[in-house]
BAFIMAR-374449 format. One line per field, with one value per residue (C-alpha): residue in three letters; y, x, z; residue number from 1. Coordinates in pm, 1 decimal. Example, Ala and Ser with C-alpha at 12.3 -4.5 7.8 and 13.67 -1.06 7.14 Angstrom:
# BAFIMAR-374449
residuo = ALA  SER
c2 = -450.0  -106.0
c1 = 1230.0  1367.0
c3 = 780.0  714.0
num = 1  2
***
This chain:
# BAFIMAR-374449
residuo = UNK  UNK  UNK  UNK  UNK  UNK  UNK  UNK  UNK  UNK  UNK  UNK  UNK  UNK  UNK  UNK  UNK  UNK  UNK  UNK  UNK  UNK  UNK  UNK  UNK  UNK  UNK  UNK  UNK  UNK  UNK  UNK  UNK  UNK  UNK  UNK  UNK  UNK  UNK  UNK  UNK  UNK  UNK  UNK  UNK  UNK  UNK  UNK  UNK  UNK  UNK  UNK  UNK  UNK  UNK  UNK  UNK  UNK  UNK  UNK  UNK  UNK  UNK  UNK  UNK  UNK  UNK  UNK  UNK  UNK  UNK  UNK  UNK  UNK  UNK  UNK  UNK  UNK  UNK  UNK  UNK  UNK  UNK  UNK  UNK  UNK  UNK  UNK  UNK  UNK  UNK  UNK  UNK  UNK  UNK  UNK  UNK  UNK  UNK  UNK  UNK  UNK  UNK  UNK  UNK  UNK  UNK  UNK  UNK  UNK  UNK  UNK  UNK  UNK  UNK  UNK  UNK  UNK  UNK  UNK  UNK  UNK  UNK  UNK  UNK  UNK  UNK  UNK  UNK  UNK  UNK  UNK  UNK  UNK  UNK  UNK  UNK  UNK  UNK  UNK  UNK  UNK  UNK  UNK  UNK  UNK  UNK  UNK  UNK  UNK  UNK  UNK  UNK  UNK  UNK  UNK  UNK  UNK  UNK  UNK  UNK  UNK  UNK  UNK  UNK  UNK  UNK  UNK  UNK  UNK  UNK  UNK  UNK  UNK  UNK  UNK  UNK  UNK  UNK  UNK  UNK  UNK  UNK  UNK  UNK  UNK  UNK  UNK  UNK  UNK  UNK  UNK  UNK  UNK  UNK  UNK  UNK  UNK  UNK  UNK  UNK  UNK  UNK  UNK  UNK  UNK  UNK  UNK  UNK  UNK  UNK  UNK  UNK  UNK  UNK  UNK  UNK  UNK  UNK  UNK  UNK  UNK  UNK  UNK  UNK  UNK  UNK  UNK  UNK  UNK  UNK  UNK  UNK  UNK  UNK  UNK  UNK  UNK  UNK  UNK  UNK  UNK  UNK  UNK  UNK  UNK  UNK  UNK  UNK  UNK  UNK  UNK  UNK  UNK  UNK  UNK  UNK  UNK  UNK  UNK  UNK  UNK  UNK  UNK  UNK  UNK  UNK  UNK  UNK  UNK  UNK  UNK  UNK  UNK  UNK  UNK  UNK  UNK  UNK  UNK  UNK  UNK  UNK  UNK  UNK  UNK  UNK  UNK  UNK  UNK  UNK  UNK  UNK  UNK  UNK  UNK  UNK  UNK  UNK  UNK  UNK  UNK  UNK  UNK  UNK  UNK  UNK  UNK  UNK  UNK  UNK  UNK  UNK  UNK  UNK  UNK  UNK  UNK  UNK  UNK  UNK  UNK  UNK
c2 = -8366.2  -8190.9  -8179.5  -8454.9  -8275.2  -8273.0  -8406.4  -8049.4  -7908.3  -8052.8  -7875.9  -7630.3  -7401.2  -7388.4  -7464.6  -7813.7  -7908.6  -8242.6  -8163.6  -8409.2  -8631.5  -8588.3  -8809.5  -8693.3  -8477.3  -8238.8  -8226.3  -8008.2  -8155.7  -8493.2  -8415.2  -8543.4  -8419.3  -8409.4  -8779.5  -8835.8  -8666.0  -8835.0  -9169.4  -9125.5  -8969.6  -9276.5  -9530.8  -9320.2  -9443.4  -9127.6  -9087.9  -8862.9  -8664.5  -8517.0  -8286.4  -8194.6  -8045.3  -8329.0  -8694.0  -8805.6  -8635.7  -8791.0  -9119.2  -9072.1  -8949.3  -9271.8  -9481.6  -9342.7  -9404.6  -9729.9  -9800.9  -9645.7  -9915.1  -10203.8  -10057.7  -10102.5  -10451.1  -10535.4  -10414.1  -10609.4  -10264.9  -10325.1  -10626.2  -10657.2  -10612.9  -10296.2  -10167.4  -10216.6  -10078.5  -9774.9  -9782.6  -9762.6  -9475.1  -9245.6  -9113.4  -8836.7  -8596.6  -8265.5  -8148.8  -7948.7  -8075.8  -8406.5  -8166.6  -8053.5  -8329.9  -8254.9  -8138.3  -8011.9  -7958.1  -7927.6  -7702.7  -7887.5  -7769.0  -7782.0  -7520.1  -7483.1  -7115.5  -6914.6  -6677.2  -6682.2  -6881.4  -6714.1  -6598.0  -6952.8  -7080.7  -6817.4  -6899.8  -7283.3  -7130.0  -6955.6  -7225.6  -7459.5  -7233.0  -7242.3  -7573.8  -7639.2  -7573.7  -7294.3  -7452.0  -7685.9  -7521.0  -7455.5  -7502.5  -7446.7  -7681.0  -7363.3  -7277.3  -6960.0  -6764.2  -6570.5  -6778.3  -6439.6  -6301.6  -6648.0  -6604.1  -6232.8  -6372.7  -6540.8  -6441.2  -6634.2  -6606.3  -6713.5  -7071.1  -7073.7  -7177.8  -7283.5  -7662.9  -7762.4  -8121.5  -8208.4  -8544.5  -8799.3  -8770.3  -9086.6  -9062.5  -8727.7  -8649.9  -8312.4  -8046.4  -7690.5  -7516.3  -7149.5  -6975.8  -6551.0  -6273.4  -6378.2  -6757.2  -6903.7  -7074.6  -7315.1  -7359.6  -7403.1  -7623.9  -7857.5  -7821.9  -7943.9  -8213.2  -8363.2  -8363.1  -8603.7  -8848.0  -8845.6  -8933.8  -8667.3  -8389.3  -8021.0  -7752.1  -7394.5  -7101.9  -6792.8  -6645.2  -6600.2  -6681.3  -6994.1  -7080.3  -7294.1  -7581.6  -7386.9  -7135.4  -7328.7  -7551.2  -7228.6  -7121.2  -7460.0  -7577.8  -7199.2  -7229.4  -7628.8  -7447.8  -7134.1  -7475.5  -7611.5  -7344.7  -7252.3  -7546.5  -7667.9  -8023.9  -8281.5  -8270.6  -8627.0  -8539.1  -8258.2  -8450.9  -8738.8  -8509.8  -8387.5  -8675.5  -8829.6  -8617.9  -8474.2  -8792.7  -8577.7  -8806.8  -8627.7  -8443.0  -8082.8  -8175.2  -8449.8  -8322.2  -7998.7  -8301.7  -8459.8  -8133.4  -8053.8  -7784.1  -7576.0  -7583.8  -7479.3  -7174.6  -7038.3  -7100.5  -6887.3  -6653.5  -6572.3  -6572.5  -6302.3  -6122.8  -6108.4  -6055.8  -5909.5  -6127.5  -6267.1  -6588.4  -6659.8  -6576.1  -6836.4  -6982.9  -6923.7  -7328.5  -7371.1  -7118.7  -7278.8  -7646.8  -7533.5  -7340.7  -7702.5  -7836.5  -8056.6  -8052.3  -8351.3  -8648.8  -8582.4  -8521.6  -8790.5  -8569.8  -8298.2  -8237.5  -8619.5  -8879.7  -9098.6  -9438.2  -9408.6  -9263.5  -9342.3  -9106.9  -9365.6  -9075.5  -8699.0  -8511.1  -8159.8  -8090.2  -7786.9  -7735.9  -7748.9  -7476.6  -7209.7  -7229.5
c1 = -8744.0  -8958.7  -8734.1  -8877.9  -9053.3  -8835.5  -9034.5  -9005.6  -9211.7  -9507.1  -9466.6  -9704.6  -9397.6  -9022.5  -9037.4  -9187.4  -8878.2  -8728.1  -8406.9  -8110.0  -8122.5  -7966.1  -7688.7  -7406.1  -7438.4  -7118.2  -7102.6  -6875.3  -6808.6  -6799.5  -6903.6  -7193.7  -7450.2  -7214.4  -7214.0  -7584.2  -7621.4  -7365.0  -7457.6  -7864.5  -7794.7  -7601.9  -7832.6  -8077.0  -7887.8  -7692.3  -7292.1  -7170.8  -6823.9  -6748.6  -6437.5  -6322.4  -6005.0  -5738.4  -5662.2  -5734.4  -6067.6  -6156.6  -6074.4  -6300.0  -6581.4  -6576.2  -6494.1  -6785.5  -6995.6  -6899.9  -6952.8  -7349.0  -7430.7  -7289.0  -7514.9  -7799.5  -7689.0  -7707.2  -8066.2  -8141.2  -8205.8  -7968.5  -7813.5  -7446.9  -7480.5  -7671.4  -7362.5  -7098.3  -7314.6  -7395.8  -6996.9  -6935.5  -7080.6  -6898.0  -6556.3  -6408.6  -6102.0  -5983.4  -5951.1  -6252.5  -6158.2  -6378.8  -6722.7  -6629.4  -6881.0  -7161.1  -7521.9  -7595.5  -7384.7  -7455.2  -7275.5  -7260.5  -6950.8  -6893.1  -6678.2  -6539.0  -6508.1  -6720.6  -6950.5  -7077.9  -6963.4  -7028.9  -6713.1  -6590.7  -6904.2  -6843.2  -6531.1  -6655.8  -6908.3  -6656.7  -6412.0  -6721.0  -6811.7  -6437.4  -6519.6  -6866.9  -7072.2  -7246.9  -7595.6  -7447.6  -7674.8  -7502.9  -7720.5  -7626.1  -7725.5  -7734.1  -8073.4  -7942.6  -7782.2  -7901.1  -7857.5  -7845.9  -7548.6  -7364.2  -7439.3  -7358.3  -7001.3  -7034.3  -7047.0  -7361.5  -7621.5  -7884.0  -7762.8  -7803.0  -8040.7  -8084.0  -8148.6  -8176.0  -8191.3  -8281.1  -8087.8  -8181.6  -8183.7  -8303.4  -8591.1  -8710.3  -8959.3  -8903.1  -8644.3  -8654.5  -8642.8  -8523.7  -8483.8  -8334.2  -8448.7  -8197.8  -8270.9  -8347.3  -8630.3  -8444.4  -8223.7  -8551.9  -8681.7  -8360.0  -8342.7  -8690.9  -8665.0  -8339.9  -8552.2  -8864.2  -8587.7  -8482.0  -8792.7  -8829.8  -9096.4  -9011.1  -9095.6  -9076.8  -8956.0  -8916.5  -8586.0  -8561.3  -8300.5  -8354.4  -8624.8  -8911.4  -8738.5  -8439.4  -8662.5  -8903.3  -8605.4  -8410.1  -8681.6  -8801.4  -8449.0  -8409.4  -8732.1  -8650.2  -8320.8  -8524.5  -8733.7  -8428.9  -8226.8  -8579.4  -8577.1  -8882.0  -8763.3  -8469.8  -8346.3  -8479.5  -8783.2  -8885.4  -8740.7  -8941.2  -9266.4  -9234.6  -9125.4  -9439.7  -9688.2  -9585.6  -9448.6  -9142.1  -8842.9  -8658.8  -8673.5  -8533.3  -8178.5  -8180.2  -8246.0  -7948.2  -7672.5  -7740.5  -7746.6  -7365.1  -7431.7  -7124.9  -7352.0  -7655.1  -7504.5  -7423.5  -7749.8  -7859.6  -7623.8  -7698.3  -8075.3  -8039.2  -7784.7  -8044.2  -8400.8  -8289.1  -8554.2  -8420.0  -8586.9  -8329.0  -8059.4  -7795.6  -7890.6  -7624.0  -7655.5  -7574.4  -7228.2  -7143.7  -7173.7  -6983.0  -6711.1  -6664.8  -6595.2  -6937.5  -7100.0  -7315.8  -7293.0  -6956.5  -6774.9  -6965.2  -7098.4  -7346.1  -7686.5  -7654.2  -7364.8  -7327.4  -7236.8  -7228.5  -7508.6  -7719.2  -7722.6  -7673.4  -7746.0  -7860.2  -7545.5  -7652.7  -7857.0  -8011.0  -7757.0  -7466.6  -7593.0  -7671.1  -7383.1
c3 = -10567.3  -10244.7  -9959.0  -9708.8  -9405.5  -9058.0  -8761.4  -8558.0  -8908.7  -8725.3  -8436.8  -8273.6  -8127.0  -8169.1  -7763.4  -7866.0  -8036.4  -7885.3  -7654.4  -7627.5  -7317.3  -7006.8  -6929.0  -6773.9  -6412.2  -6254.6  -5862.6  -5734.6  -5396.0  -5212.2  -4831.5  -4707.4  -4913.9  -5197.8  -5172.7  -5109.3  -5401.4  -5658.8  -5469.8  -5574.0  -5933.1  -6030.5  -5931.7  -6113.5  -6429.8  -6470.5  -6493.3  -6231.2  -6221.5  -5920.4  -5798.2  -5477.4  -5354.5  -5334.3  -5441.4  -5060.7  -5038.4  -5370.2  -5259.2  -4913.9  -5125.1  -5352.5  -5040.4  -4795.3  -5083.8  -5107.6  -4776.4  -4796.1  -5086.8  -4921.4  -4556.4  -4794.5  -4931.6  -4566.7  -4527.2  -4890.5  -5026.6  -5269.8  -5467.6  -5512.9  -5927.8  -5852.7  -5624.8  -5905.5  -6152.7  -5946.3  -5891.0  -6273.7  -6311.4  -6078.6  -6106.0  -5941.7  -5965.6  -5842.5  -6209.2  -6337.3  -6680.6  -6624.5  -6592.4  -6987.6  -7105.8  -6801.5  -6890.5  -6546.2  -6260.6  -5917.1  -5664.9  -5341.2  -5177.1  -4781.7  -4629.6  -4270.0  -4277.6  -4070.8  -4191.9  -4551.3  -4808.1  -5098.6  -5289.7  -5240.4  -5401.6  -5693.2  -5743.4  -5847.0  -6082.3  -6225.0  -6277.3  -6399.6  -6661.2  -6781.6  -6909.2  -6963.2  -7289.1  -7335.3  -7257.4  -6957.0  -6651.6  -6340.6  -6028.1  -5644.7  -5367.2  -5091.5  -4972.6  -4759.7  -5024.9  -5322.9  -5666.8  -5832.0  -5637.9  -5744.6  -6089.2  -6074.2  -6147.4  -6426.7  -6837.5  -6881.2  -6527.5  -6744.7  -6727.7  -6333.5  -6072.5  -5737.0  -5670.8  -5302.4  -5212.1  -4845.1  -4658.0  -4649.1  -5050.2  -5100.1  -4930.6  -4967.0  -5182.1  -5332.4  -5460.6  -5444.3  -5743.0  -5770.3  -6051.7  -5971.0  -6227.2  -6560.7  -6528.8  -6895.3  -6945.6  -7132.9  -6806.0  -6572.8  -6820.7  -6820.5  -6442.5  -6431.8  -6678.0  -6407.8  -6135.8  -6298.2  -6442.3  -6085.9  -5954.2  -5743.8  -5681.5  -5822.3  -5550.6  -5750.1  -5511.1  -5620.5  -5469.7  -5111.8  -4842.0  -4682.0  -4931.9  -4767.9  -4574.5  -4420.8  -4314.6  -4156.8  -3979.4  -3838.0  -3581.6  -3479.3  -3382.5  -3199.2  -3000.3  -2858.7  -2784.8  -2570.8  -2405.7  -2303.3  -2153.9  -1976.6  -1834.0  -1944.0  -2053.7  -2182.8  -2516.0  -2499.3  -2386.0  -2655.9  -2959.3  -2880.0  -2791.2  -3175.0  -3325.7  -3175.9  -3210.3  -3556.6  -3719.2  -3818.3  -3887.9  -3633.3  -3338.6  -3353.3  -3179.2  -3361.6  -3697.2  -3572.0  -3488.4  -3867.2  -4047.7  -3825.9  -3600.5  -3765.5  -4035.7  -3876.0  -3745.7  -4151.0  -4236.4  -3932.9  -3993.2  -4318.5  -4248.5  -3969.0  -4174.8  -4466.7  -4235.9  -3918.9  -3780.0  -3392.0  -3485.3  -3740.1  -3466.5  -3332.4  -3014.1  -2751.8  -2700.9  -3082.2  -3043.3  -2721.1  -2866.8  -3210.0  -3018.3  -2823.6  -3134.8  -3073.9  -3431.2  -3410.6  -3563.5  -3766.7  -3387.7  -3256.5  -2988.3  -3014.5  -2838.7  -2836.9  -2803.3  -3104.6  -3185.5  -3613.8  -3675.6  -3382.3  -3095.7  -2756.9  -2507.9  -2423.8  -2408.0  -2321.6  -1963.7  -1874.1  -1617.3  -1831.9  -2069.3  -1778.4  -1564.4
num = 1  2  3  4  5  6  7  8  9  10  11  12  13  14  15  16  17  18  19  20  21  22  23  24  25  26  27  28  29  30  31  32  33  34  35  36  37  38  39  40  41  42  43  44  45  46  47  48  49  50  51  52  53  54  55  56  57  58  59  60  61  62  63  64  65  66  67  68  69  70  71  72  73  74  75  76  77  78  79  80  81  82  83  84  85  86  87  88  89  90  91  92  93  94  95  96  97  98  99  100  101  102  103  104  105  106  107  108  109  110  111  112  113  114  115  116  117  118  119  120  121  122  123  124  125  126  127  128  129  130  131  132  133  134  135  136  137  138  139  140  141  142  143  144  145  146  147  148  149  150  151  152  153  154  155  156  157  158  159  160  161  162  163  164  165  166  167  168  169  170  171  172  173  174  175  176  177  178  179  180  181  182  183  184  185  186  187  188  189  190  191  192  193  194  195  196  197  198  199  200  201  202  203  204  205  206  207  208  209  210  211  212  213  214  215  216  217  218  219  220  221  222  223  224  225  226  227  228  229  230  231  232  233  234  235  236  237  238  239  240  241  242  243  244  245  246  247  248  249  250  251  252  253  254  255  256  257  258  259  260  261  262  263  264  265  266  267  268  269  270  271  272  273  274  275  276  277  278  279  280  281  282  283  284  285  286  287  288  289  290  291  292  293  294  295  296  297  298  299  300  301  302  303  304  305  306  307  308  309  310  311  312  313  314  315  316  317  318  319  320  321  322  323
***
């Protein structure tokens, strides 16, 4: 008897060939964006494993997250079925062992140490591809460092790529995309396929520091920073002129307090280490605010004052930063 034709006979090229679905996403990392992240993947449908360092951190993750679903019950965003469900579907440990069954896995770790993070961040690809499959793709969440040098580590860089979500996840659009010179097609192609079952937007970038939205963010939040210690106007007073007349979300000091100014000075850091550029340098108003101890909205006190996350009142003057 004539064997019975296989449905990927009829196809045009062995690239047509149907893939097996997505269904199971690694996050390395439960901070703030490590949560945004694992708390929008699930109620995409997906299971999510996440690790971070200890049981308590774990349990903060899964508890902050918690807490954001039932914000958004409160705002009947959200129904109380859709919360458990969403619930379900995450579970976190500090054992790499529960990524073994991940098809993707993002790299979203947050780090207090100064200056660059990047053997900390290969040391997590390393121990992810430990346990992963072969054709599990590893992907970063950093959009200051080069994807290459993390994969550079690794037995199989091919599998890697950059993938840089921007807060609030939820509600923005896109994802940058970057793939570095030894990224498979097969892992761009998987990377892409996550992002449209997400519902989001694929940006492609071809590897650069920074990419397009850190880059862009850097020298706007410097210059209000040069306005300011000029003494050209409030914090209030340029935030709202941008927010206004640009429809941005948020006004530069604004937009520095959410990302944690702590933060904000790596990403400059690592810009003017890479470029040189003295538009990608630290404002002397972001060291004197981190040094303080003043990150923004996780101190509670920043270029604002906060109450949660609302900022109740300007808490850097002109006259504070130049004496």
């Amino acid at each position: 008897m004539a064997e019975q034709p296989k449905l990927e006979d009829f196809a045009l090229e062995a690239k047509m060939q149907p893939k097996g679905a997505l269904s199971t996403i690694g996050v390395i990392g439960c901070g703030a964006m490590g949560q945004e992240i694992v708390k929008y993947v699930s109620q995409q449908g997906f299971d999510v494993r996440f690790v971070d360092v200890n049981d308590e951190v774990v349990k903060e993750g899964i508890r902050d997250i918690e807490e954001a679903l039932d914000a958004k019950i409160a705002h009947w965003g959200l129904t109380e079925s859709e919360k458990k469900a969403t619930l379900t579907r995450i579970e976190g440990s500090t054992d790499y062992k529960i990524l073994k069954d991940c098809d993707l896995i993002i790299e979203a770790i947050n780090t207090a140490t100064k200056g660059t993070s990047i053997y900390q961040r290969q040391e997590v690809f390393k121990n992810v591809e430990a346990i992963v499959p072969k054709d599990s793709v590893i992907v970063s969440n950093t959009s200051t460092l080069m994807i290459s040098d993390l994969a550079s580590v690794l037995k199989y860089p091919g599998r890697t790529l950059g993938m840089h979500f921007m807060s609030p996840v939820e509600n923005v659009r896109i994802v940058e995309v970057v793939r570095h010179v030894k990224t498979t097609d097969e892992a761009h192609d998987t990377a892409a396929k996550f992002v449209r079952m997400i519902n989001k937007e694929l940006i492609q970038v071809h590897e650069s520091p920074g990419n397009i939205t850190t880059r862009m963010t850097v020298p706007m939040i410097n210059e209000a920073c040069n306005i300011l210690m000029e003494g050209v106007a409030s914090v209030k007073d340029i935030d709202y002129s941008m927010t206004t007349t640009f429809g941005n979300q948020y006004g530069p000091f604004e937009l520095a307090d959410k990302i944690g100014l702590d933060k904000l000075q790596r990403w400059m850091d690592n810009l003017y280490q890479e470029f040189g550029e003295q538009k990608y340098k630290a404002s002397p108003v972001i060291k004197r605010l981190v040094r303080a101890n003043h990150l923004g909205r996780k101190t509670e006190i920043g270029f604002y004052k906060y109450k949660g996350s609302q900022p109740v009142e300007q808490a850097v003057t002109c006259a504070q930063i130049t004496d």
